[in-house]
C-alpha positions as CSV (number, residue, x, y, z in Angstrom):
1,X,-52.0,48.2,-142.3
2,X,-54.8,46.7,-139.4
3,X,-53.0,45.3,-136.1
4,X,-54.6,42.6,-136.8
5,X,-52.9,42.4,-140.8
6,X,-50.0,43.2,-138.7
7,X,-50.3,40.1,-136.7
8,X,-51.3,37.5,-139.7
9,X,-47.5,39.1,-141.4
10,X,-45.8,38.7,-137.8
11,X,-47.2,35.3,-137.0
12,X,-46.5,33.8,-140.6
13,X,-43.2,35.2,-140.9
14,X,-41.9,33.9,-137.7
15,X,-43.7,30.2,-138.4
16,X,-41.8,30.8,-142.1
17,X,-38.5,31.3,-140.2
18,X,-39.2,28.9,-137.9
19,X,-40.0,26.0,-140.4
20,X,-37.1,26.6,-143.1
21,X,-34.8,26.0,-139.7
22,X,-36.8,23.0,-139.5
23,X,-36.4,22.1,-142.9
24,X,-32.8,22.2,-142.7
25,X,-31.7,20.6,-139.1
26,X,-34.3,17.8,-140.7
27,X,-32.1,17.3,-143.4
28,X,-29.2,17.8,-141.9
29,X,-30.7,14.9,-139.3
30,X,-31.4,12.4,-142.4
31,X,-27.3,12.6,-143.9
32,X,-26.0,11.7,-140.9
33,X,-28.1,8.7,-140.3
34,X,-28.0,7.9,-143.9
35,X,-24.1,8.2,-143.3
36,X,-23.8,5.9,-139.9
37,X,-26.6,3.5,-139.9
38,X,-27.3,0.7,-142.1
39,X,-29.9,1.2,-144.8
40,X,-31.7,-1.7,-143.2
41,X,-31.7,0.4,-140.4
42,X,-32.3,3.7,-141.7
43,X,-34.9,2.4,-143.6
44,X,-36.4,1.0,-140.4
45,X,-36.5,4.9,-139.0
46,X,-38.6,6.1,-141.3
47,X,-40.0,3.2,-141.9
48,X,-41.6,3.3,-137.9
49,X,-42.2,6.9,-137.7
50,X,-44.4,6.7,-141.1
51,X,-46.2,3.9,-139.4
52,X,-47.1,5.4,-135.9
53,X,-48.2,8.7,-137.7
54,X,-50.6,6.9,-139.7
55,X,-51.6,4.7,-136.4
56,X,-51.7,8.5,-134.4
57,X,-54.0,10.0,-136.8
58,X,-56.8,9.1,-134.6
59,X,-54.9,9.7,-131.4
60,X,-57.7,12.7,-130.3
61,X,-60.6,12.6,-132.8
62,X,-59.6,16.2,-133.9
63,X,-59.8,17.9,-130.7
64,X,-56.1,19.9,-131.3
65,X,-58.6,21.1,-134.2
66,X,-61.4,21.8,-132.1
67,X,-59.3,23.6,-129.5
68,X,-57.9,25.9,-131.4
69,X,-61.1,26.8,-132.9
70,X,-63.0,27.4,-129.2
71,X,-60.3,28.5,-126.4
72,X,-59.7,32.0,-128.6
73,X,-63.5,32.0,-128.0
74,X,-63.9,31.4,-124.4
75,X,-60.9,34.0,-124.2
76,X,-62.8,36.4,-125.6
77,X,-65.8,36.1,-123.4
78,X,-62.9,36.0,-120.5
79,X,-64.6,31.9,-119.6
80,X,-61.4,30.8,-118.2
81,X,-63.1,28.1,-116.3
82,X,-63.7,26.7,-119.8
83,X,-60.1,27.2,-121.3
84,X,-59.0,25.1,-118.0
85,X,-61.7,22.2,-118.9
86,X,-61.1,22.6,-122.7
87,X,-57.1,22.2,-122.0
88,X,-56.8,19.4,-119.4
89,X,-59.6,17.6,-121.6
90,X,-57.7,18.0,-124.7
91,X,-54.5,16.5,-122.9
92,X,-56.5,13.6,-120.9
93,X,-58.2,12.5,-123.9
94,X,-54.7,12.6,-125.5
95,X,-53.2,10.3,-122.7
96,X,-56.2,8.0,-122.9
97,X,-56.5,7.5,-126.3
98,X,-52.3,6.9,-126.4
99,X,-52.4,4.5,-123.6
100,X,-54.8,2.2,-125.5
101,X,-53.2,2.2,-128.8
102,X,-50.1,1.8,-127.1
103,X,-50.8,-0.9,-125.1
104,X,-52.5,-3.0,-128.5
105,X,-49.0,-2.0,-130.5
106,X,-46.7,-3.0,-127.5
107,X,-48.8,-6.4,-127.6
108,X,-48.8,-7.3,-131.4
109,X,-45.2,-6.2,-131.7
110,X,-43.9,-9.3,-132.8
111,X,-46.8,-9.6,-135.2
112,X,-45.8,-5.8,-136.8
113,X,-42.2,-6.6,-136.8
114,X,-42.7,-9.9,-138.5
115,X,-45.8,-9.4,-140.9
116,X,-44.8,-5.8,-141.5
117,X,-41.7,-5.0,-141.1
118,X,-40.4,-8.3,-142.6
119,X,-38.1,-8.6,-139.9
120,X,-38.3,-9.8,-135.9
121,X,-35.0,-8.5,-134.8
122,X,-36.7,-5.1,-134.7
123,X,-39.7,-5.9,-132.2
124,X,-37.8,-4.5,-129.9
125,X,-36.6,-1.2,-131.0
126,X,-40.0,-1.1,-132.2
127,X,-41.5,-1.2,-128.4
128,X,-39.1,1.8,-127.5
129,X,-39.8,3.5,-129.9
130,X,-43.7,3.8,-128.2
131,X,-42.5,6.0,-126.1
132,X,-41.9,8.5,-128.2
133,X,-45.3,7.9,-129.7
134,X,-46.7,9.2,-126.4
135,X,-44.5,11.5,-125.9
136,X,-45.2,12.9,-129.3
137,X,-49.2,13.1,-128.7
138,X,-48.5,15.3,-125.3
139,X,-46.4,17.5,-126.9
140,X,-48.6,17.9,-130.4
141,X,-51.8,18.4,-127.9
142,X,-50.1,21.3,-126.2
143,X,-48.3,22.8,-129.5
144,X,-52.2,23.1,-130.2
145,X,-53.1,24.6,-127.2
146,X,-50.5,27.5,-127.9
147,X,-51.9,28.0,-131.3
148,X,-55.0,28.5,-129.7
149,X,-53.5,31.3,-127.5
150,X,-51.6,32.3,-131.2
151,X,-48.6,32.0,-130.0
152,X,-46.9,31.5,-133.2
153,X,-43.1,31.3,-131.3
154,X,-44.1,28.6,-129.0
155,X,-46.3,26.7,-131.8
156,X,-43.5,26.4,-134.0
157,X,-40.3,26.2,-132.1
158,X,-40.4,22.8,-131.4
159,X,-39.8,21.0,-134.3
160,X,-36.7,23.1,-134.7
161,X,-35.6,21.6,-131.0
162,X,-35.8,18.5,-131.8
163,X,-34.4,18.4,-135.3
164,X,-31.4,20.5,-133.4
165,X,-30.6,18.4,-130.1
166,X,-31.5,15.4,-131.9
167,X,-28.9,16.1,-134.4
168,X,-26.1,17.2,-132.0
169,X,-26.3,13.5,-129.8
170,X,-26.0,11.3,-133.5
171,X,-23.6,13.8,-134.9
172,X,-21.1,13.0,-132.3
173,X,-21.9,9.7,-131.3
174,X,-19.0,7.7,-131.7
175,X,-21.0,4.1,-132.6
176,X,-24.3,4.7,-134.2
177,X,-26.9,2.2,-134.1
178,X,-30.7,1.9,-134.4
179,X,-31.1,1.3,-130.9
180,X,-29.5,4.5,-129.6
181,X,-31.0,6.4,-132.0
182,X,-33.9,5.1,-130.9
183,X,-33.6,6.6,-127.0
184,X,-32.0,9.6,-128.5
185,X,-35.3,10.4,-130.4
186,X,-37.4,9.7,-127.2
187,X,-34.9,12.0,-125.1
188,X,-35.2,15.2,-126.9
189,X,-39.2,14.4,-126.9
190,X,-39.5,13.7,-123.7
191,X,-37.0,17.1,-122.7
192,X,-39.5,19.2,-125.2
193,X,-42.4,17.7,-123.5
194,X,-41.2,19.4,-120.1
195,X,-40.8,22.3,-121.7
196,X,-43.6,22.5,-123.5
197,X,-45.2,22.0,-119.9
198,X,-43.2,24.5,-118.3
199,X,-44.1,27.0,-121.0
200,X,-47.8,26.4,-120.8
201,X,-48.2,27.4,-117.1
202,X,-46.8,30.7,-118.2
203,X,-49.1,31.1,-121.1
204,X,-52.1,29.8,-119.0
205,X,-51.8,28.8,-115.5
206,X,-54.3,26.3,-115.1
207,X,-53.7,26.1,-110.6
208,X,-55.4,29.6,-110.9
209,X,-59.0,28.6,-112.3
210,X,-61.6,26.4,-111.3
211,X,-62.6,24.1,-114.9
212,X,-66.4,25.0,-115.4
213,X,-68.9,23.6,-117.9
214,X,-67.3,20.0,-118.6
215,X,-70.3,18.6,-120.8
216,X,-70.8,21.7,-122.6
217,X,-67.0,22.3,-123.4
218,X,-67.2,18.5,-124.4
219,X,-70.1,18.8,-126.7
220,X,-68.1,21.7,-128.4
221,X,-64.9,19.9,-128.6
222,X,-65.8,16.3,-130.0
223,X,-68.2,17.4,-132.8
224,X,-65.9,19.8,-134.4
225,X,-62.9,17.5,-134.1
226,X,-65.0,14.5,-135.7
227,X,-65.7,16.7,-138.6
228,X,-62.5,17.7,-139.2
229,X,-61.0,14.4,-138.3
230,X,-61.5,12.5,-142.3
231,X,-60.1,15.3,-143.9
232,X,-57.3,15.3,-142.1
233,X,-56.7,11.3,-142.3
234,X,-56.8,11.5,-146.0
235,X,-54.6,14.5,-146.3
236,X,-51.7,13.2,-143.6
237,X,-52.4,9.3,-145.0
238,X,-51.4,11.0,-148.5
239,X,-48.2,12.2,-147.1
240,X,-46.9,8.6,-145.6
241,X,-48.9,6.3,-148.4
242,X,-45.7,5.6,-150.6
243,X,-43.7,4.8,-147.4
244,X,-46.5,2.8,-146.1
245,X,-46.7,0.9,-148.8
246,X,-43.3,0.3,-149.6
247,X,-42.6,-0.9,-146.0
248,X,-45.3,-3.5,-146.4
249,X,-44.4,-4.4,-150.0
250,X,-40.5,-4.1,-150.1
251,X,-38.2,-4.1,-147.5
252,X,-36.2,-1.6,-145.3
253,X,-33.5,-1.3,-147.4
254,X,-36.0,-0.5,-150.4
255,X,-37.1,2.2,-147.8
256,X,-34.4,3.8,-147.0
257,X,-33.4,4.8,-150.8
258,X,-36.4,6.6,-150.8
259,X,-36.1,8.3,-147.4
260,X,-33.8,10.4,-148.3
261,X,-35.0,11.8,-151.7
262,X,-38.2,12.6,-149.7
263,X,-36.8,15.9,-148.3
264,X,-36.4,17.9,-151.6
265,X,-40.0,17.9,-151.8
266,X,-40.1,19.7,-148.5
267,X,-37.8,22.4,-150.0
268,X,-40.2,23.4,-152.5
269,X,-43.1,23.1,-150.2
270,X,-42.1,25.5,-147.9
271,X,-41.8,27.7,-150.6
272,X,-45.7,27.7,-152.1
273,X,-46.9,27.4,-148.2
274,X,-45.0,31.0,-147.3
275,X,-46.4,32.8,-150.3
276,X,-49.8,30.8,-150.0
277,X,-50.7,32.2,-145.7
278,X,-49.6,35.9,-147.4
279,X,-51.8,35.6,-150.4
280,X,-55.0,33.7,-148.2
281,X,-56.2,37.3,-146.6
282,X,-55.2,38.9,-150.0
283,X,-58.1,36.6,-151.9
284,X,-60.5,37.3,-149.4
285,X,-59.8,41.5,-149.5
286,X,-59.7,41.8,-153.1
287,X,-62.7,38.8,-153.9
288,X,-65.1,40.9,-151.2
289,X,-64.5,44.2,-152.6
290,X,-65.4,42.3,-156.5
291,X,-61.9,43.3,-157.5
292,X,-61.8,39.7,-159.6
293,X,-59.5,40.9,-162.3
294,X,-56.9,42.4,-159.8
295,X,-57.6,39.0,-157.5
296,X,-56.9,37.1,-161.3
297,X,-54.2,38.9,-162.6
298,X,-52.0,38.8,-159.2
299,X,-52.8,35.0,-158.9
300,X,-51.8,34.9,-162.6
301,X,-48.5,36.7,-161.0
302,X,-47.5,34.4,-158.3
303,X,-48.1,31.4,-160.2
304,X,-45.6,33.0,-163.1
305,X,-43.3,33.6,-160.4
306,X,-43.2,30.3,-158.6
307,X,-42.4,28.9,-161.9
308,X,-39.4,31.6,-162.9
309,X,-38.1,31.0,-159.8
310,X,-38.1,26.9,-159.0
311,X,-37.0,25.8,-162.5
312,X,-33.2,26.7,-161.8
313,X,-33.5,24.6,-158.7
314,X,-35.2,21.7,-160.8
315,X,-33.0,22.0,-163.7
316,X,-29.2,21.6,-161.4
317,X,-30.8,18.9,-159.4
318,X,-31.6,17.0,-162.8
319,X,-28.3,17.8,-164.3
320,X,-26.3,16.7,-161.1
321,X,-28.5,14.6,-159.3
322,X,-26.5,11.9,-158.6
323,X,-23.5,13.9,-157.2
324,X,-25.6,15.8,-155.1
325,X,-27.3,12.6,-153.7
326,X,-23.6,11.0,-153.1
327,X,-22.1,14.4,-152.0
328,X,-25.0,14.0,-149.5
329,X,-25.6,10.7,-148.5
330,X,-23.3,8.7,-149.8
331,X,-22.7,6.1,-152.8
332,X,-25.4,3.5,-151.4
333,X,-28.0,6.0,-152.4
334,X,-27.6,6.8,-156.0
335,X,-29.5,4.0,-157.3
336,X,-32.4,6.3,-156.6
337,X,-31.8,8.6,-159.2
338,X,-34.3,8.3,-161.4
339,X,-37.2,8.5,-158.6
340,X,-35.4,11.7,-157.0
341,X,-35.5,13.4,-160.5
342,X,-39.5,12.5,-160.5
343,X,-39.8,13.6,-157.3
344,X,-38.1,17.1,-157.9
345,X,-40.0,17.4,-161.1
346,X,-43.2,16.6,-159.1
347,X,-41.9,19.2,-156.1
348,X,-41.9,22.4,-158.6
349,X,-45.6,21.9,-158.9
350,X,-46.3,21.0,-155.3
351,X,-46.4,25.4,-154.5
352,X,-48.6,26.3,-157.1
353,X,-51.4,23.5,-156.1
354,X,-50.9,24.9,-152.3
355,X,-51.2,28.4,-153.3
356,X,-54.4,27.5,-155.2
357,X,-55.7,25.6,-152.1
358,X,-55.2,28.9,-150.0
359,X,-56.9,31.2,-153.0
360,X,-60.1,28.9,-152.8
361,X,-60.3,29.1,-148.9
362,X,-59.5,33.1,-149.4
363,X,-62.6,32.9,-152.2
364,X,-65.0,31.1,-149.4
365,X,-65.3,27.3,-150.4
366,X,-63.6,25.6,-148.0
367,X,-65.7,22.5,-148.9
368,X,-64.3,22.6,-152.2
369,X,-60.6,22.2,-151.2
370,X,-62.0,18.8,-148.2
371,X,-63.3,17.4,-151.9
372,X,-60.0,17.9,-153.7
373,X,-57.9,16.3,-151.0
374,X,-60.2,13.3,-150.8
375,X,-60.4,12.2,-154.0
376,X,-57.2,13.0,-155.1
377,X,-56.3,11.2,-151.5
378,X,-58.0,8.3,-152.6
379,X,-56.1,8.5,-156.2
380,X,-53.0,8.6,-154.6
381,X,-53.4,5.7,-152.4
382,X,-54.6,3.5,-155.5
383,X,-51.4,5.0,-157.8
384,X,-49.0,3.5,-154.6
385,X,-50.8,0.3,-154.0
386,X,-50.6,-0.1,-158.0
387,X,-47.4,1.0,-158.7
388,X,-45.1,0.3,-155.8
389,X,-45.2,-3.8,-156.1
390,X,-44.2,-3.6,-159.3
391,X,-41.5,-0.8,-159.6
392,X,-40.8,0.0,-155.8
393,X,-39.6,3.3,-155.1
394,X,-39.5,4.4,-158.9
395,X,-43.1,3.6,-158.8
396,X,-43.4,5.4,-155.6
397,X,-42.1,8.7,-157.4
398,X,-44.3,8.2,-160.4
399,X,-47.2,7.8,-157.9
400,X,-45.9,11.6,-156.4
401,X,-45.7,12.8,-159.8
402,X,-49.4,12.0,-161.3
403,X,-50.7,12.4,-157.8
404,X,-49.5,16.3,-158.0
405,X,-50.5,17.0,-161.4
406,X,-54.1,15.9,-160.9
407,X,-54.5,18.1,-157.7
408,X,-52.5,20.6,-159.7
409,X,-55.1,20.6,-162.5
410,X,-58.3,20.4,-160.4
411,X,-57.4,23.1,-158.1
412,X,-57.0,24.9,-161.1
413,X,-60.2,24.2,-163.4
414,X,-61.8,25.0,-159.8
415,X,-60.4,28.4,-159.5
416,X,-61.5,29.0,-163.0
417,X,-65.0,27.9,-162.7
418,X,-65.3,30.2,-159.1
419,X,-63.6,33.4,-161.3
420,X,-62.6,32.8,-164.5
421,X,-59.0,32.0,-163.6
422,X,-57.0,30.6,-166.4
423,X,-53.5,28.8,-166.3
424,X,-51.1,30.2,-168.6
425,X,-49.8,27.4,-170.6
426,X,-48.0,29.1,-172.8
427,X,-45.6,30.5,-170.2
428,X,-44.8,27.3,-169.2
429,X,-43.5,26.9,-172.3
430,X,-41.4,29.3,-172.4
431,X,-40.0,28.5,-169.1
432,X,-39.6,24.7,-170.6
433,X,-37.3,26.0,-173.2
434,X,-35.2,28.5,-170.9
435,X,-34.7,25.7,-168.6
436,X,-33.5,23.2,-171.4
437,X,-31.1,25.3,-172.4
438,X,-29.5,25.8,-168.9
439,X,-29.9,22.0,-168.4
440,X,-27.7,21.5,-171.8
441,X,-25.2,24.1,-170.6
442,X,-25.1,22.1,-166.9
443,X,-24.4,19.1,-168.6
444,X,-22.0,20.0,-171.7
445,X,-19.9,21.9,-168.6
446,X,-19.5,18.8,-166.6
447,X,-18.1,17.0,-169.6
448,X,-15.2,20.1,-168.9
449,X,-14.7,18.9,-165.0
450,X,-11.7,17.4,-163.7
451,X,-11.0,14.8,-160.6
452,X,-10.6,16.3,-157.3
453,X,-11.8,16.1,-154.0
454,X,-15.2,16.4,-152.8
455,X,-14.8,20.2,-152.0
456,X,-13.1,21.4,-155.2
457,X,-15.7,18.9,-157.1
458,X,-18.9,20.9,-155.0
459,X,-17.0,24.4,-156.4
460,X,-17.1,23.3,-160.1
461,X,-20.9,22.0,-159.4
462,X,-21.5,25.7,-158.1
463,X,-19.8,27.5,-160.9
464,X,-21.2,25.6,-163.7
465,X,-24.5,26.4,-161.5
466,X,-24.2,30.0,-161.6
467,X,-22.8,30.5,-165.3
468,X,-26.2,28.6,-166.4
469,X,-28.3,30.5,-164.5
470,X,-27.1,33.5,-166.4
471,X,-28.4,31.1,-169.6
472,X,-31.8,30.9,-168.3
473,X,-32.3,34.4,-167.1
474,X,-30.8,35.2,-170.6
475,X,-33.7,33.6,-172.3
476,X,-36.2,34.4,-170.3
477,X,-36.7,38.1,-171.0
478,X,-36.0,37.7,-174.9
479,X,-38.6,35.1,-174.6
480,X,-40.8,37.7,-172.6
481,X,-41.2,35.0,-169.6
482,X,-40.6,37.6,-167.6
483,X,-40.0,41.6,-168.2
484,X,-38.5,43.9,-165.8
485,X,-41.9,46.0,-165.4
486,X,-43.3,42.7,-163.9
487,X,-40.5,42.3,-162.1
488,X,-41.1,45.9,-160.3
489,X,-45.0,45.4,-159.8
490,X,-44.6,42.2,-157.8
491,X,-41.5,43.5,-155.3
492,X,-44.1,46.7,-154.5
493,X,-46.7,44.4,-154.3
494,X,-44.0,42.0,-151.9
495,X,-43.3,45.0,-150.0
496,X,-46.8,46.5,-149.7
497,X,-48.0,43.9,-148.2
């Protein structure tokens, strides 16, 4: 293996590691708010973080984008006078462009809280909660700058700090309320900020240089970040849509149901977006040498795999979805069964699609994957604005649901047309039947469970958990879903790479 296949491993396993500790300090984040605040409130949380992403999509015109595509360049040609003008541009347009929009949300406040929010008693936890929009632009501008340097450590570690000493302060607050949450968020922020200062003097100390070739740099910078700028409006607009929406539609409470069956889908994404940075330089080595059939076959592999391996998940959480969401959150959730069960069912698609975005980037049609996720953008902000008025967050998850298996299918039928990729239906049918039987055994062993307390209950969900997993794996080699020779040429093919 290259240094430089060495690096691509090193670099994704650590942002791997780095987001799954993400993942869960995030969750563990969203049950104790869901546990200690109102769901007006709670609601309200997500509710305003949803809204100033949207509003920070245009916060730099792409230039995080743009620097990370030019600083490894002007590194190369050893232009530090350039890397100093192309970092303390990136963070002065940053400051600039925040001070403006801050400064029109801080004035029509009252007018958000009231005409979008539905409620004026939060204008002002609104307005402190600007602080952290700024703060949040600083520290996204220099979490670029370190990718640039590919710096995968200092990229990634600062979700995880904020998830983790924003957790600690709420855990053991003794009287929880929006407002407090509020300047905790913008705390651990503004402490990450620092650091994020601190740690980019190290990595680049910017005293040392003189900044050379401003309009140059600039003329660089801007065009790059304008052209990647619509993509990645329609792709981060997709994400927040339903929340959007039901914000401006429902109400807060309506909101904060569906905030926190949200997260399973992140569960599952992680998943496809591990394999899928792995398998990228993998379709570009095996499509440049013309090995299509290997390329096909192993795609054909992974995709087999994804599916072995996530219906378990899907098949407990839709036996025993509404203790895990009251073991979790609490009894004031589970009226959001049905959309969670959607949602999940939507999630076990969500790492194939990803893993067929990164094949047609590895195949060399970038363009291809910017049309996918702007029409099926645009298709997912019609299914929301449709559906959401008149079935609220149940319309939210059937919006998820249709919106994944059209991307799903088109990423697909484009794969097949670029090599002659086809899906294998058949399996899924198999898997389908494997996974109904484990769901009736799940179901028929509840009927068996007794009263107890929450932890004895969570041991009887986990038992009947395991003794149906040994259902489904029973089926699927009789059924020939999966064999054990398979099973051997992916884990050399795992550990080869």
């Amino acid at each position: 293996m290259s240094n430089l296949a060495k690096r691509l491993v090193k670099g994704a396993g650590i942002v791997f590691i780095m987001t799954m500790l993400n993942t869960f300090f995030g969750f563990m984040v969203r049950i104790v708010l869901a546990r200690n605040l109102t769901l007006e409130d709670f609601g309200f949380f997500y509710a305003v973080i949803a809204f100033l992403g949207l509003v920070g999509l245009l916060k730099n015109l792409g230039v995080n984008q743009a620097i990370i595509k030019f600083i490894p360049d002007f590194l190369v040609q050893k232009d530090f006078g350039k890397v100093k003008t192309s970092i303390l541009f990136s963070l002065g347009f940053s400051i600039t462009t925040s001070a403006v929009v801050v400064s029109a949300l801080y004035y029509f406040s009252n007018e958000i809280a009231t005409g979008y929010f539905k409620d004026p008693n939060v204008e002002t936890v609104f307005r402190i909660f600007l602080v952290f929009f700024v703060v949040q632009l600083l520290v996204s501008s220099i979490s670029s700058i370190f990718n640039a340097f590919q710096r995968p450590i200092l990229l990634s570690y600062s979700g995880v700090f904020i998830n983790l000493f924003f957790f600690i302060p709420i855990y053991f607050s003794d009287k929880l309320d929006i407002s407090r949450v509020a300047w905790y968020y913008n705390g651990v922020h503004m402490v990450v900020l620092v650091t994020n200062i601190v740690l980019l003097l190290n990595v680049f100390n910017i005293f040392r240089y003189q900044s050379s070739g401003f309009i140059p740099v600039v003329k660089k910078l801007i065009p790059f970040g304008a052209a990647t700028t619509a993509s990645t409006i329609v792709s981060h607009t997709t994400m927040r849509v339903d929340t959007i929406f039901l914000t401006y539609f429902q109400d807060l409470k309506t909101v904060g149901i569906y905030s926190v069956l949200t997260p399973f889908r992140t569960i599952f994404k992680v998943a496809g977006s591990s394999i899928s940075k792995i398998f990228f330089p993998m379709t570009s080595e095996l499509y440049g040498q013309g090995k299509t059939k290997e390329l096909i076959n192993t795609l054909k592999m992974i995709q087999k795999y994804i599916i072995l391996l996530m219906m378990p998940f899907t098949v407990v959480f839709f036996a025993y979805t509404e203790f895990i969401i009251e073991a979790l959150y609490g009894v004031k959730f589970v009226e959001g069964v049905f959309a969670a069960r959607l949602i999940v069912l939507a999630s076990i698609i969500q790492p194939i699609y990803i893993v067929n975005v990164g094949t047609i980037n590895g195949l060399g049609k970038p363009m291809k994957n910017t049309q996918i996720i702007t029409i099926t953008g645009i298709i997912n902000f019609l299914l929301n604005m449709i559906l959401i008025p008149i079935w609220s967050y149940n319309g939210a998850a059937i919006a998820v649901l249709l919106n994944k298996i059209i991307v799903f299918a088109v990423t697909n039928i484009v794969i097949y047309r670029l090599i002659g990729f086809r899906f294998d239906f058949y399996l899924i049918l198999k898997v389908l039947l494997a996974g109904a039987a484990m769901y009736i055994f799940l179901v028929f062993a509840k009927t068996c469970f007794y009263d107890t307390i929450l932890w004895l209950a969570i041991v009887q969900y986990i038992a009947a958990s395991i003794l149906g997993l040994v259902v489904y794996l029973a089926l699927c080699f009789p059924l020939k879903a999966a064999t054990i020779d398979e099973v051997v040429k992916m884990s050399k093919l795992v550990f080869k790479r």
